[in-house]
N, C-alpha and C positions, 0 to 999 in steps of 0.2 A: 504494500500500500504506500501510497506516497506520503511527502510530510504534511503535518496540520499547516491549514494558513495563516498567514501571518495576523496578529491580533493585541489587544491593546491588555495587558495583562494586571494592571492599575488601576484598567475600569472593567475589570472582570469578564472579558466577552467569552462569550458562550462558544466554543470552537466546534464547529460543524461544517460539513465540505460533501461534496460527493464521493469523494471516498472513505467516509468514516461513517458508518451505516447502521452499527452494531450501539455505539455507545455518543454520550456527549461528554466534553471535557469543560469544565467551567473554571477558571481561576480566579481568585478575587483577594486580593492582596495575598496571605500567607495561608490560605486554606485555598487545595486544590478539590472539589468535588466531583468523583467520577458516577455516571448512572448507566446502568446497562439497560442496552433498546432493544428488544428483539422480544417484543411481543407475540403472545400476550404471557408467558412462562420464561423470557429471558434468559432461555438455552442458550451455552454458551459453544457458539460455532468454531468452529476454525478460524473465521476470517473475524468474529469477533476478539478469540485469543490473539490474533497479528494486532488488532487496534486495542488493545488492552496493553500490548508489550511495548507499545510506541507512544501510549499515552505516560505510561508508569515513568520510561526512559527522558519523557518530555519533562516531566513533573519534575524527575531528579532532578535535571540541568535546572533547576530554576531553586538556587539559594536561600529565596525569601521565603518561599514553601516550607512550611514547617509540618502540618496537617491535611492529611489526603481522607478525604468521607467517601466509603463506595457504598452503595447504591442500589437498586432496582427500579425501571421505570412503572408506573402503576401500581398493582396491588402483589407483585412476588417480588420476590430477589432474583433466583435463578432457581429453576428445577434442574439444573445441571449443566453438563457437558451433552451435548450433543449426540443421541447413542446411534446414528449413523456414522459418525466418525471413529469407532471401535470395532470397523471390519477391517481383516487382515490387511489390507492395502493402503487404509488411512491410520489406524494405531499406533504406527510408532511416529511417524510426523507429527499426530495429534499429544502425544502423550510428550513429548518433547516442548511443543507450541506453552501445553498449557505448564507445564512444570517451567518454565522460562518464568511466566506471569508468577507461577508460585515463590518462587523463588528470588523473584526482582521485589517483592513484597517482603519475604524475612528481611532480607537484605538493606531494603532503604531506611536511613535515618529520620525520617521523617515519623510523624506519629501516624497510623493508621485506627481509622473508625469504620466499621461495620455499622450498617442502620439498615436491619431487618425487620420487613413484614412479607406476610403470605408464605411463600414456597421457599424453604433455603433447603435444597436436598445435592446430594452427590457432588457432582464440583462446585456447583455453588456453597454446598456447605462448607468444603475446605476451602475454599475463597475466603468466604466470612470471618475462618477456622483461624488463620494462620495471621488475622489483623489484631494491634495490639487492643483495644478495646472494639465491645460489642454488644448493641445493643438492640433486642428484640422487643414484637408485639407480642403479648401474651399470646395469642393465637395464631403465629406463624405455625409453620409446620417444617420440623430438620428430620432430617434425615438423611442417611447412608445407604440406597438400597440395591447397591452395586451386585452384592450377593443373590439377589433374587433374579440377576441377568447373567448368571455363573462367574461373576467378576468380584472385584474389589478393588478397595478406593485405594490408591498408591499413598498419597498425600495423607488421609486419614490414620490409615494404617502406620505409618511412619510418626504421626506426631498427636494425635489424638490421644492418647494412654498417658502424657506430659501433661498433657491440660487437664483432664477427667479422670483421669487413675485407667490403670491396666482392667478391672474387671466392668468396667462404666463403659470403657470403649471397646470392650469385645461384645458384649451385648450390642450396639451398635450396630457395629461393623457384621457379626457373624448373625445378625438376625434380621438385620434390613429393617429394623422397624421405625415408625414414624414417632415423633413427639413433640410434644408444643412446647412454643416460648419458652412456659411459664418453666416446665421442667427444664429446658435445656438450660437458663439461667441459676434453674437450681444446682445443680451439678457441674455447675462452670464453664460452659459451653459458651456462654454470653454472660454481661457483667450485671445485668436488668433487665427483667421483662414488663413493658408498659402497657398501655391502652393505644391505638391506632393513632387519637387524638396527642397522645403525649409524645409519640417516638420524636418528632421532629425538635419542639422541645427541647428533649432529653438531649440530644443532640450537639443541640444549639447551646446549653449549659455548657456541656463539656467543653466544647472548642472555645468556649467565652474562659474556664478555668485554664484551660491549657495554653490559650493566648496571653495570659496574667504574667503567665514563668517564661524563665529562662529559655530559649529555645537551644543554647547549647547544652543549658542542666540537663534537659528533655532528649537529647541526644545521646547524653553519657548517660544516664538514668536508664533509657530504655538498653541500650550495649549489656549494661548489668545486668537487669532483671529480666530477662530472655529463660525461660523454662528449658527450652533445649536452646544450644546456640548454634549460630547457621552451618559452622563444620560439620556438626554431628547430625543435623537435620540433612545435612546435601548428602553427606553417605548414606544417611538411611533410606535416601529418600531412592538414590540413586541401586542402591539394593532392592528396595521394594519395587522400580522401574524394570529390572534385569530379571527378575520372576514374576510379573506382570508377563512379560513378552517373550520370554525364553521357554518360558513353563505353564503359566494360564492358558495366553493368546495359541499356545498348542492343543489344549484339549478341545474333546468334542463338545464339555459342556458349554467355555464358554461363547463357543458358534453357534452353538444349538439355544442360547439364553438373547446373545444379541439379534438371533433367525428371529425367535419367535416375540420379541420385542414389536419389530417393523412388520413382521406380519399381523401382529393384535392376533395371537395366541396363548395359548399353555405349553411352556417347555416341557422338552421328553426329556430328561434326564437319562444320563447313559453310566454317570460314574467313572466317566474315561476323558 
């Protein structure tokens, strides 16, 4: 995709183009706001991940940026990654794309906000997962339900057992099950669960307290207190990558989970 056009970043202008299609990038002095467009579940494509990875690397380059808020356009976040893009021929391009984004995200200095309503499931949920604060509507709905497609979540699986404890994120992960806000913020998932009416809000407090401080305290502060740090997150993560695609992407269940996905069936389970 080409670069964003040029824009007055002072007076916050909204960066939109014909080739940025998936998402909009808004900056407005020291808080970058990203919102994801791909209505109306904000599945997150291929070509969405490319404008994710060029917005993130844009935001870096810009010093004054201290606070990046991501987003959902409308009433979800993400219901995921794309599960057309987890056939043999696009997986490892795809799993590459989106782990860039994941990982420009440990990575950046900046502080990162999640501000979840409706659907946070599958890569959306480790999108959300892996920002330093987050915060839910009571009634969203998270989830991991890669395993019900004969798959599993790379990102999850990697760093979700830091956040939530080891037996909080195998129930997760190994049952694909759904749960709201209210519990995910119980359990540490997210920092709050609100009313629809409050998230924004809630939101807007935080970036008001965190614009108070130091923005280099804020830099050294977050380096500190990182639950995993990003070495041991990139080998994990990079481990969990290499048995995704050496050893899942081989068997028949998980063809037969992402077959009968896009068919709107019942998988056959084979055990192989």
């Amino acid at each position: 995709m080409g670069d964003f056009p040029e824009r007055d970043i002072a007076k916050g202008m909204k960066l939109t183009g014909t080739e940025v299609e998936r998402l909009s990038l808004e900056i407005r002095g020291h808080v970058a706001r990203v919102t994801l467009r791909n209505p109306p579940l904000n599945i997150i494509d291929i070509p969405m991940m490319d404008e994710l990875a060029s917005a993130f690397a844009e935001i870096e380059a810009q010093l004054e940026v201290s606070i990046i808020v991501i987003r959902g356009e409308g009433n979800c976040f993400s219901a995921g990654v794309d599960v057309a893009a987890h056939t043999p021929d696009k997986v490892v391009s795809m799993l590459e794309k989106f782990h860039r984004v994941i990982r420009s995200l440990i990575a950046t200095k900046k502080v990162t906000i999640a501000a979840v309503q409706g659907h946070c499931l599958g890569g959306g949920a480790e999108l959300a997962m892996v920002c330093d604060l987050v915060y839910t509507t009571e009634d969203a709905q998270w989830g991991f339900p890669e395993i019900q497609l004969g798959c599993f979540p790379p990102v999850a699986v990697t760093a979700l057992s830091a956040l939530i404890g080891q037996k909080r994120a195998s129930d997760l992960i190994l049952t694909g099950r759904t749960i709201r806000g209210v519990e995910a913020a119980a359990i540490g998932l997210a920092n709050s669960a609100v009313t629809e009416t409050q998230l924004e809000n809630t939101v807007d407090e935080t970036i008001k307290r965190l614009s108070a401080l130091s923005p280099a305290a804020l830099v050294l502060a977050k380096k500190a207190i990182y639950a995993w740090d990003s070495m041991h997150f990139d080998k994990g993560l990079t481990r969990s990558e290499k048995i995704y695609l050496d050893e899942l992407m081989k068997t028949e269940d998980a063809n037969e989970g992402i077959r009968a996905f896009m068919e709107k069936r019942q998988p056959r389970w084979s055990g192989r």
